[in-house]
N, C-alpha and C positions, 0 to 999 in steps of 0.2 A: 504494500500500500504506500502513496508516497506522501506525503508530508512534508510541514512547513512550520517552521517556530519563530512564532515573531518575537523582537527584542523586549516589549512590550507586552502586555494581554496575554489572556488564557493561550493555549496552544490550539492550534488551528488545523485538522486534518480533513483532508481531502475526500469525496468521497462518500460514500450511505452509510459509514461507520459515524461523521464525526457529528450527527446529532444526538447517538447513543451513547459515543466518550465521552463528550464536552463536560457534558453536566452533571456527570457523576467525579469528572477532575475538579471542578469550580467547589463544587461541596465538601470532599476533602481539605483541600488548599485551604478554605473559609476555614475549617476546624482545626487545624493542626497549629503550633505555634510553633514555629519556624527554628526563634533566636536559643527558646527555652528548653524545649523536646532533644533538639540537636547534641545541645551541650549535655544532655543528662545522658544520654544514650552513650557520646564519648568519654565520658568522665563520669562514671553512676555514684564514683566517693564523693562527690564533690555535690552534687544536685540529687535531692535536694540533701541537708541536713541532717539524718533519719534521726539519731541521737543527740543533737544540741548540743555537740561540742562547743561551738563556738560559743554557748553560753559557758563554760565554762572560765573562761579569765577574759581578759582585757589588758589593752596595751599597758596600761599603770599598772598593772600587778606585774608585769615582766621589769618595767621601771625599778619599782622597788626592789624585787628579787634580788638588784644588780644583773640583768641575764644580757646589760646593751656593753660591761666591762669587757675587755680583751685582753692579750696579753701588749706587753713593750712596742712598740715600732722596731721594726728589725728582726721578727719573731715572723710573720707575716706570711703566710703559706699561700703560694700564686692566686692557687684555684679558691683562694676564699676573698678576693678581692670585689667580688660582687654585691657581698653582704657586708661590707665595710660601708659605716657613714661618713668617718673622718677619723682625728684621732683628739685627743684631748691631755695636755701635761704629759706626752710621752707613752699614752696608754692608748690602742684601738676602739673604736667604739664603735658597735655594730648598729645593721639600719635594722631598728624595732620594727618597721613598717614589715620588711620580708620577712623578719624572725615571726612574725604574729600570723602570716600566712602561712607560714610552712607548718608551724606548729598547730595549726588549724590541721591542716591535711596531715599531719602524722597523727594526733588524736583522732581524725574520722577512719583512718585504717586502722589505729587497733581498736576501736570500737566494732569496726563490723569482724574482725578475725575474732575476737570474744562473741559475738554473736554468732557464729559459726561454729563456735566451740572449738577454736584453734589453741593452741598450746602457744604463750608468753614469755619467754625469757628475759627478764631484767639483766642487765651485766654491766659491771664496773669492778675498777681492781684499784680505785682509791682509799686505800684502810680508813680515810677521813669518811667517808660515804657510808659505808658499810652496813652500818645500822641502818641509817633510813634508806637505802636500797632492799636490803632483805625485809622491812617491816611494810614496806610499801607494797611489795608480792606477795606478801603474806596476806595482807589486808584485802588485795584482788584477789584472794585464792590462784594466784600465779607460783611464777617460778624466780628463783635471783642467781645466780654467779658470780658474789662478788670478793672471791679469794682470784688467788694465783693461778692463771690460767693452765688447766691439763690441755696439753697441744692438742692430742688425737681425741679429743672427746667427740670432733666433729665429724673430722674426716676418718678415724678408723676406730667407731664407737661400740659395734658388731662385736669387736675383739678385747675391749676394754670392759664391756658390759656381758660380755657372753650370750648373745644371742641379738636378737633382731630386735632395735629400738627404734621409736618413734621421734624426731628432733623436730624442734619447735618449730610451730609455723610464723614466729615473729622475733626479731630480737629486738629488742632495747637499750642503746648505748650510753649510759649515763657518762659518758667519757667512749670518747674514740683508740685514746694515747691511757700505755699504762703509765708504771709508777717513773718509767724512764724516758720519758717522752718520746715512744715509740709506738708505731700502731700498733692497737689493741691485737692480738693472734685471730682474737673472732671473727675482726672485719676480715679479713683475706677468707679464712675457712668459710664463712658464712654465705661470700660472693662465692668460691669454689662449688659449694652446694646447692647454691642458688635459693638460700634463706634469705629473705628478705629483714632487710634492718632500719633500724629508727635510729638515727644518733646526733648525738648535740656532738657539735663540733666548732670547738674554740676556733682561734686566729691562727691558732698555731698548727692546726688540723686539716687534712687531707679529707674531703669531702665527695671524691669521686668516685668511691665502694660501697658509699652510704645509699641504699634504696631512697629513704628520705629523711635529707640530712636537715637540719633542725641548727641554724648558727645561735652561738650562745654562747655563755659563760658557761664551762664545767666543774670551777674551782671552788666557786663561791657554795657555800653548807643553805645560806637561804635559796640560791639558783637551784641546787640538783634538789632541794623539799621542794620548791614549787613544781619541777618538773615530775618529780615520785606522785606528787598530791593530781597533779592534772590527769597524766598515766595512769591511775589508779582508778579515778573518776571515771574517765573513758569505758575500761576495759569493766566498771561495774554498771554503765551504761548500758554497755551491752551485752551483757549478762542478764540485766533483768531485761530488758529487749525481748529478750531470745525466754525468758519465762514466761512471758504475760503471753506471746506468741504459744508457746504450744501448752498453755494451761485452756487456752480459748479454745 
């Protein structure tokens, strides 16, 4: 059949078909919303909400936190130049604006991996952390690792654990860098295995193994509680999600 699209107006075909197409296209077209439908279809974490993370904080709670602090000038890791806002007395300071977004989108994916009943890994190897990292997985009925990383827990667990384990379907990096300012073992093993990861990552930090990486303070004890507290919140979001759903 041959056909004609105009730049303009409904589409236009030629022919004893195009009074039976016309107007069942015109009807659709009228119903569907275009700008909003689209993006949810490309991005379903994002559109709409389901959990209300983003009710969860606001940009002055990250303020206070200290989460916009960096490390010295001269510390400054290429690929983190993007989340830089400037610097202040010698010290980096990050754009709160992306840090509020990103960390939007890393609470809406552990929120729906908890509503799926996905298994959480907390992980840090700050002995300053420690506490409120494991009380924080406790608190979600999760998981934490926040001693001295066993290398093969990831890659050769089979043999370590004697038999066929199940590895989490999320990790969480309260720190990227261990205690030597070196990447964390997980992040490699983790992209190896293609576990997806959350992690906050200083000025001083390599951002490019991180699933989604979260710029921020990791040193500050008020920064990684606000982060434990937000993470926690999330992942009991949806959890009761996923109850109210299948008690209904």
């Amino acid at each position: 059949m041959e056909y004609e699209a105009a730049v303009k107006g409904p589409l236009k075909l030629k022919g004893v078909a195009n009074k039976e197409i016309q107007n069942p296209v015109k009807s659709k077209v009228k119903h569907f919303n275009f700008p909003t439908d689209i993006k949810e279809l490309l991005n379903p974490l994002k559109f709409p909400d389901y959990f209300g993370v983003r009710n969860l904080f606001k940009m002055k709670d990250l303020f206070n936190a200290r989460v916009h602090f960096g490390h010295k000038e001269g510390t400054l890791d290429p690929n983190m130049k993007p989340y830089i806002f400037g610097s202040r007395l010698g010290h980096l300071i990050f754009d709160l604006d992306k840090t509020t977004e990103l960390l939007q989108d890393a609470l809406n994916v552990t929120a729906h991996i908890a509503h799926r009943g996905g298994i959480i890994l907390f992980v840090c190897h700050n002995p300053q952390h420690t506490v409120t990292v494991e009380n924080a997985a406790e608190q979600a009925g999760e998981y934490a690792h926040a001693r001295e990383w066993n290398h093969p827990i990831f890659t050769n667990s089979e043999k370590i654990y004697n038999g066929v384990t199940r590895l989490p379907d999320l990790l969480i990096l309260l720190s990227t860098l261990n205690p030597l300012m070196q990447e964390h073992t997980a992040v490699r093993d983790a992209a190896k295995l293609c576990i997806p990861t959350i992690g906050i990552v200083d000025s001083n930090s390599n951002p490019n193994l991180i699933t989604y990486p979260v710029p921020g303070n990791d040193d500050s004890p008020t920064a990684v509680q606000l982060y434990c507290n937000l993470f926690r919140d999330a992942i009991l979001l949806g959890k009761s999600k996923r109850s109210k759903v299948s008690s209904s």
